[in-house]
Kinemage of the C-alpha trace (Angstrom):
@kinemage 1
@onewidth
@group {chain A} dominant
@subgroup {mainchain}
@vectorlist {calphas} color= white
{ca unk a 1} P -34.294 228.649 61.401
{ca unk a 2} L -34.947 224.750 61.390
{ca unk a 3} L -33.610 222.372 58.885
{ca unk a 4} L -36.247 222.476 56.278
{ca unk a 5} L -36.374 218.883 56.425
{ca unk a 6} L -37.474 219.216 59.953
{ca unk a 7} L -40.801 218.224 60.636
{ca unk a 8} L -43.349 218.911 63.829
{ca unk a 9} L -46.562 217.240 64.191
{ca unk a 10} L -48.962 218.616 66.368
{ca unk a 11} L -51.911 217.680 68.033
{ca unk a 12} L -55.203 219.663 69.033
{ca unk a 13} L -54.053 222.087 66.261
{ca unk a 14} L -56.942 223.161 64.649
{ca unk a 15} L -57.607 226.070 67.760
{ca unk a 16} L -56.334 227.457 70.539
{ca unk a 17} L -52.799 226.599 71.903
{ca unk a 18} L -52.326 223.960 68.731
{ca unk a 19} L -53.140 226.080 66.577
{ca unk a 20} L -50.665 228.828 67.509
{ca unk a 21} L -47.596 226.442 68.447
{ca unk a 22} L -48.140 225.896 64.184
{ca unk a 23} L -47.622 228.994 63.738
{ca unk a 24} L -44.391 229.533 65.576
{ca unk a 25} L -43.183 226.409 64.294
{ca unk a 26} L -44.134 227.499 60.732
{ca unk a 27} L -42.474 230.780 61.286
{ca unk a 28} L -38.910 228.715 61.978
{ca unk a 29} L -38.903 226.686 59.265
{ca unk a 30} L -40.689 223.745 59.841
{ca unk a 31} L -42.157 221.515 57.829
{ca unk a 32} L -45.654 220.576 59.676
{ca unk a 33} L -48.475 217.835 60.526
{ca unk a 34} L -51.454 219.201 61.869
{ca unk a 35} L -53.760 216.678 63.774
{ca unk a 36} L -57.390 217.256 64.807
{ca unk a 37} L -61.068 216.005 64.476
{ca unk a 38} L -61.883 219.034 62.005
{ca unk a 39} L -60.680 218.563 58.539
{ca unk a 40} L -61.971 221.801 57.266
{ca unk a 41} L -60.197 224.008 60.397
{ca unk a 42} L -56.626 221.868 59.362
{ca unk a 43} L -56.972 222.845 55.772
{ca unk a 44} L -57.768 226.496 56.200
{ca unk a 45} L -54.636 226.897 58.745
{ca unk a 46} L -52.365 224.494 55.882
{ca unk a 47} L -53.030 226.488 53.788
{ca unk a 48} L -52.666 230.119 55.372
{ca unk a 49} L -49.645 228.715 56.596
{ca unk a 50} L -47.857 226.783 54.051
{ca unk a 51} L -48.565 230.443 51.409
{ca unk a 52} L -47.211 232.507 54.254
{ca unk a 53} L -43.951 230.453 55.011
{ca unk a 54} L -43.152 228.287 52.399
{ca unk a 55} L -43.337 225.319 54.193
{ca unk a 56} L -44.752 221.887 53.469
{ca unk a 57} L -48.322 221.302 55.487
{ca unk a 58} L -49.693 218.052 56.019
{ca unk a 59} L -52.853 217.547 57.334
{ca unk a 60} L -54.511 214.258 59.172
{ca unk a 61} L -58.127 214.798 60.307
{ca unk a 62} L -58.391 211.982 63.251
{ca unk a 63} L -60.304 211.637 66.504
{ca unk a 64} L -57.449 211.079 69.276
{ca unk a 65} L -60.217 209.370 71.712
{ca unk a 66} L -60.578 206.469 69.420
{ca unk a 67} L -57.669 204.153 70.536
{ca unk a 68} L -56.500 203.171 66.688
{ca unk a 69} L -55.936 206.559 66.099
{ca unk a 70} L -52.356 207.293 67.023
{ca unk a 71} L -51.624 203.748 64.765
{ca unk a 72} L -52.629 205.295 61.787
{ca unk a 73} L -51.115 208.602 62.526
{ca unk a 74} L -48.181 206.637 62.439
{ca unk a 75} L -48.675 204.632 59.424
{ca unk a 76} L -49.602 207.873 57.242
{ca unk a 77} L -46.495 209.391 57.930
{ca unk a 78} L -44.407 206.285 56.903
{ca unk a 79} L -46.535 206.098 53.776
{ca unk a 80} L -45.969 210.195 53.346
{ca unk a 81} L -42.338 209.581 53.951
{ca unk a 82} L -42.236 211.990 57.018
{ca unk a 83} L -40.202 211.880 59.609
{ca unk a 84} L -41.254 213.754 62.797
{ca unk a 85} L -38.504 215.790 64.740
{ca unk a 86} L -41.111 217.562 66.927
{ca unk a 87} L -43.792 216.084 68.723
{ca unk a 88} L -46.471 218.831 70.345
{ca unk a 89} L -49.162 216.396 72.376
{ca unk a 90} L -51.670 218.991 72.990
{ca unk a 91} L -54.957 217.644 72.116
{ca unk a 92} L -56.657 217.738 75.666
{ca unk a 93} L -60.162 217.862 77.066
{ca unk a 94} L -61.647 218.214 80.417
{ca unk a 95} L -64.989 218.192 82.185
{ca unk a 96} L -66.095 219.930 85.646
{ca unk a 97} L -68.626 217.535 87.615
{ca unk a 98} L -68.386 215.459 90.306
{ca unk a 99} L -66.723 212.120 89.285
{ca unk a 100} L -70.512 210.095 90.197
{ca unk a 101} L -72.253 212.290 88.143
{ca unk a 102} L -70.420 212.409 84.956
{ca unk a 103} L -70.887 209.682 82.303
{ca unk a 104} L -67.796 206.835 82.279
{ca unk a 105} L -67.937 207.133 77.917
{ca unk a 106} L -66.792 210.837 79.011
{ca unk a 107} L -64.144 210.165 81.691
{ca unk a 108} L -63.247 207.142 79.290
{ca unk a 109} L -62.517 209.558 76.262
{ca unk a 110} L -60.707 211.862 78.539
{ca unk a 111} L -58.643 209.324 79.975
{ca unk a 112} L -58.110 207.623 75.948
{ca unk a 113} L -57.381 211.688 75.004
{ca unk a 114} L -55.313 213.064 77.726
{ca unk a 115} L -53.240 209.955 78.728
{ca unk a 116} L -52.918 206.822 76.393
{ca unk a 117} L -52.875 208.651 72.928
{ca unk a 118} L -50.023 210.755 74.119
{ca unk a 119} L -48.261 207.773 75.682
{ca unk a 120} L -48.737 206.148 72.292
{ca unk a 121} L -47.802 208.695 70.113
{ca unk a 122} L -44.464 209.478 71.957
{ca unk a 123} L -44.114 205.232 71.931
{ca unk a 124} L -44.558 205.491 68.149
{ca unk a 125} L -42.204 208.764 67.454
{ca unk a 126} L -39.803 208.934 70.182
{ca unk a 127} L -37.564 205.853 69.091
{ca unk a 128} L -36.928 207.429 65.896
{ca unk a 129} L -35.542 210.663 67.544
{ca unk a 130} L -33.406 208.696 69.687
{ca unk a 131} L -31.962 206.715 66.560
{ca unk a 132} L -31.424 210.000 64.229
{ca unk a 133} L -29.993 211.707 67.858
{ca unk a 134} L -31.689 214.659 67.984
{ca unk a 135} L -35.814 215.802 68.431
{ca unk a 136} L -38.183 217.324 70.517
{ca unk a 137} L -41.392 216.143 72.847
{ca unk a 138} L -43.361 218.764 73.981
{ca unk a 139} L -46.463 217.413 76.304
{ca unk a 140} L -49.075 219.824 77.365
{ca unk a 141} L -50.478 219.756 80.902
{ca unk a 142} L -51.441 221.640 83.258
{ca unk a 143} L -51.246 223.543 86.368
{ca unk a 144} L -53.913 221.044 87.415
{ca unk a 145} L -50.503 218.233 87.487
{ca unk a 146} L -49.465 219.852 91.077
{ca unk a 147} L -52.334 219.038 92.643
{ca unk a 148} L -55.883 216.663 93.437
{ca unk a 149} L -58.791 218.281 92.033
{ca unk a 150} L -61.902 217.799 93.589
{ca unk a 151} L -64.975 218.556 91.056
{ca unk a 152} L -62.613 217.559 88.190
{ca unk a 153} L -61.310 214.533 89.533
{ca unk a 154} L -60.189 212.544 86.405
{ca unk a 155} L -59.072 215.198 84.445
{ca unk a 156} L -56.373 216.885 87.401
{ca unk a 157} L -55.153 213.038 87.658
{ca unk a 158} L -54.259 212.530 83.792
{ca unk a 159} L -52.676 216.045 84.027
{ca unk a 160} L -50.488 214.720 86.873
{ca unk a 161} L -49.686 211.477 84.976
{ca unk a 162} L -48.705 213.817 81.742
{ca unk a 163} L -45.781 215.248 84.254
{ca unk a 164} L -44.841 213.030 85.841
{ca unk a 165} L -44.234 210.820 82.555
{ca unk a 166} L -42.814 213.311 81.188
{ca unk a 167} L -40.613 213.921 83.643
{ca unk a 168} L -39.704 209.893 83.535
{ca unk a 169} L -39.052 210.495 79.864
{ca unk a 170} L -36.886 213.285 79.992
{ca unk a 171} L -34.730 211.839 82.461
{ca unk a 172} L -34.389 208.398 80.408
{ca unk a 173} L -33.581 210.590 77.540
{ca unk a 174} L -30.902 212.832 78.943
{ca unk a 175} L -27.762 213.413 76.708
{ca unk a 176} L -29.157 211.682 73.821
{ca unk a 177} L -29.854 214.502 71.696
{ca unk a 178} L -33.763 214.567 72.395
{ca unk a 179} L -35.374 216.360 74.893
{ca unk a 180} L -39.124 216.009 76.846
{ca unk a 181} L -40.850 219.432 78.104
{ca unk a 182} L -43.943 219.514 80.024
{ca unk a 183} L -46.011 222.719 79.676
{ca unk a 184} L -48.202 223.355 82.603
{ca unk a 185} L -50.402 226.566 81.631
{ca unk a 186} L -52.810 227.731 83.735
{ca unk a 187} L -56.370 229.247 82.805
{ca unk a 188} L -56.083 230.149 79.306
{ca unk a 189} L -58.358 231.899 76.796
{ca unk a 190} L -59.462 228.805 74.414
{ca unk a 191} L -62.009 226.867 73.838
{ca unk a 192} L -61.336 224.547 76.579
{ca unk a 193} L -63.182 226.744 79.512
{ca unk a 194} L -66.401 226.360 77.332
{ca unk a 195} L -66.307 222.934 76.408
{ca unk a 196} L -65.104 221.831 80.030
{ca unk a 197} L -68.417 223.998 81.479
{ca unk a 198} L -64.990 225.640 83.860
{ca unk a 199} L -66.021 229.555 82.590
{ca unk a 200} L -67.647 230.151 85.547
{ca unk a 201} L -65.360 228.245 87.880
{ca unk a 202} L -63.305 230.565 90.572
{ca unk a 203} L -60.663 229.432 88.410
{ca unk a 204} L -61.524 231.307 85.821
{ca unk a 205} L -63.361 234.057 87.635
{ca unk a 206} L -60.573 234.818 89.635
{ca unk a 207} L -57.641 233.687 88.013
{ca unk a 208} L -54.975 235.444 85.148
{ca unk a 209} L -56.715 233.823 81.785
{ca unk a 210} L -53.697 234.433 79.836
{ca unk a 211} L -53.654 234.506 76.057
{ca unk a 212} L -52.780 231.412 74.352
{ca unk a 213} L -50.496 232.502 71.942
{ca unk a 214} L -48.559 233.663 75.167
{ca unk a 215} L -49.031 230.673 76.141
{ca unk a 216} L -47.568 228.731 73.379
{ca unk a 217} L -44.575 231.090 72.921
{ca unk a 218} L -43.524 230.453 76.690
{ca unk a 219} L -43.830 226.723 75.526
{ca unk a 220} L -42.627 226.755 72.642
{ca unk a 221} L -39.490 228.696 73.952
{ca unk a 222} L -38.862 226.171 76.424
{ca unk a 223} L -38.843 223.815 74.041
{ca unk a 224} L -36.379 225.134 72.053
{ca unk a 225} L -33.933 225.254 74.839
{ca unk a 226} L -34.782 221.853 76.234
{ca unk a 227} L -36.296 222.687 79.397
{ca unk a 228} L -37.696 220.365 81.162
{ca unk a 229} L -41.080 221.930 82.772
């Protein structure tokens, strides 16, 4: 079981993998922030989850594409008095198209989502870990981070970056008391399929679409014992 005065913030947690890393971090012990565009989705889970396990359930309904975003995060936990041992970055998107044909606002959000509200979020969080000595970063990626994708160009290439940051990070971090994990599922039964148009993709055709509260456990597990991908 965690401290109780543990806390884990996750992002993307209103669905999907998000949704059921709260729930094994709920089961431990943890206190929790839950971060999405969906107030309504946040508040339904808080509440399901702070009845079933006693634990405190804060919820902060903001739009991870807008750059200002992670700054407020951070100011409404100061104001809250939290203080964040776990950090889940999991709020993700991704669209199938060749690069020329899709919009730049989209790639723009994706890049804003995926890459520089993660980096800014761990920039906000992490020092405080390192101070206190102890904590966990947990980024989501992807199997798309081992390789180029063609069709999906801008989306495989913040999935690399998420690694290979990561795996910067955890490495910088080493025998401080903190640790950085990099999750790299592969097709996974979410929404993200539909909203990235993928479903019919060989990908997901042909592929293992595993479960993604299987998913989460493996990542959740790793985690816990401070592996590194």
């Amino acid at each position: 079981m965690a401290d109780p005065r543990e806390t884990a913030l996750i992002t993307g947690a209103s669905a999907g993998i998000g949704e059921d890393m709260a729930r094994l971090f709920a089961r431990d012990g943890y206190d929790l922030v839950l971060v999405a565009r969906t107030a309504s989705k946040l508040e339904a889970l808080a509440a399901e989850l702070s009845k079933q396990h006693a634990v405190r359930v804060v919820v902060i309904a903001e739009d991870l594409t807008d750059a200002e975003a992670p700054a407020r995060i951070a100011a409404r936990l100061d104001a809250d008095g939290l203080v964040v041992s776990a950090l889940v970055n999991n709020a993700g998107f991704g669209q199938r198209g060749q690069f020329t044909t899709i919009a730049w606002d989209v790639e723009q959000r994706m890049i804003q989502l995926n890459v520089v509200s993660l980096v800014h979020l761990t920039k906000l969080l992490l020092p405080g870990m390192l101070s206190r000595g102890r904590g966990r970063v947990l980024n989501v990626a992807s199997t798309a981070a081992f390789q180029p994708g063609p069709g999906m160009a801008v989306y495989y290439a913040t999935k690399a970056f998420v690694l290979s940051f990561s795996d910067a990070l955890a490495t910088e971090v080493a025998g401080s008391g903190v640790t950085v994990t990099t999750l790299c599922p592969g097709p996974t039964a979410t929404g993200f399929g539909e909203a990235a148009d993928m479903t019919e993709s060989r990908l997901f055709r042909l592929g293992v679409v595993m479960p993604s509260d299987d998913v989460a456990k493996i990542g959740y597990d790793g985690m816990r014992r401070g592996k590194g991908v």
